[in-house]
C-alpha positions in Angstrom: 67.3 0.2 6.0 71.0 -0.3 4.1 69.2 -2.8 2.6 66.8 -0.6 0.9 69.1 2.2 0.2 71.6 -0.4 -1.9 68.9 -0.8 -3.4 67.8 1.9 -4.3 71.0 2.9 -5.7 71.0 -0.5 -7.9 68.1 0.6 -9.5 69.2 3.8 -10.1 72.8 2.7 -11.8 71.0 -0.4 -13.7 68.4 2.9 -15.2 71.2 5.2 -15.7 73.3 2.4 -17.9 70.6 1.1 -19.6 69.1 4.9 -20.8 72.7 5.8 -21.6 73.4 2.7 -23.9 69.9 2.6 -25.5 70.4 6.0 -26.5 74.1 5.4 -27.7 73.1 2.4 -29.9 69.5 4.5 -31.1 72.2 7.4 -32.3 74.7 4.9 -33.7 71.8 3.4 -35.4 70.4 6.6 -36.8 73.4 7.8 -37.9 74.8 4.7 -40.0 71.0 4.8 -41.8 71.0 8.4 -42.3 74.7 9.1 -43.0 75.2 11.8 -40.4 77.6 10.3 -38.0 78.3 11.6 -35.2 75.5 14.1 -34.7 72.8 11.7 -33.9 75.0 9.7 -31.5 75.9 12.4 -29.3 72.6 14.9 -29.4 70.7 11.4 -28.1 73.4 11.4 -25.6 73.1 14.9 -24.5 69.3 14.2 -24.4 69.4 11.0 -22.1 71.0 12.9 -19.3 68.2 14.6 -18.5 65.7 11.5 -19.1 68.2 9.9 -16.6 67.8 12.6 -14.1 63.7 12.3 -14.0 64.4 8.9 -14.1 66.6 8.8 -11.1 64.2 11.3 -8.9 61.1 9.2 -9.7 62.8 6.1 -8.8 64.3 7.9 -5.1 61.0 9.4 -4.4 59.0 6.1 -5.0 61.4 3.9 -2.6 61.1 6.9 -0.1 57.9 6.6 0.2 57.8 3.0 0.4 60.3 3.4 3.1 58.0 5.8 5.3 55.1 4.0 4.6 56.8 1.0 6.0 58.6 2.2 9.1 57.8 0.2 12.1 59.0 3.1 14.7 56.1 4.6 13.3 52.6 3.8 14.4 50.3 6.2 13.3 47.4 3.6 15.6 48.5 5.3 19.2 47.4 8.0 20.3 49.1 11.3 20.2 50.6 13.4 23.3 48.4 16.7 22.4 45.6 14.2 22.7 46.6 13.6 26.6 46.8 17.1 27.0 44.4 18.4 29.7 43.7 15.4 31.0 44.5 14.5 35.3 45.7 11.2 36.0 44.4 10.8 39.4 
């Protein structure tokens, strides 16, 4: 289980870095071609921290439901305790 969890969060800081500095260098970019430094630069910043957000939440909700779907404790094959209900052990 810490196992998946550090993982989990290197995923999420490897996303986070990468979205932030693709959208630094895209701005950078931008604004060296068009002449309108810094405008470009820091609107693609203020942008990517949403992206980064949805990012992060798709990325904790996928490994949480890998995480469920692989729990040993839970064996969905046994039968239930309502299913004994009613029932005399003689």
């Amino acid at each position: 289980m810490n196992v998946a969890l550090t993982a989990v969060v290197g995923q999420v800081g490897c996303v986070t870095v990468l979205v932030i500095v693709l959208a630094m260098f895209a701005g950078l970019w931008i604004d060296n071609r068009f002449g309108t430094k810094p405008w470009f630069t820091i609107g693609l910043l203020v942008a990517s921290m949403p992206v980064t957000v949805i990012l992060m939440l798709n990325i904790v909700r996928a490994a949480t439901s890998r995480m469920v779907m692989d729990d040993p404790k839970k064996n969905t094959d046994a039968p239930s305790k309502e299913a004994d209900v009613g029932t005399q052990d003689d």
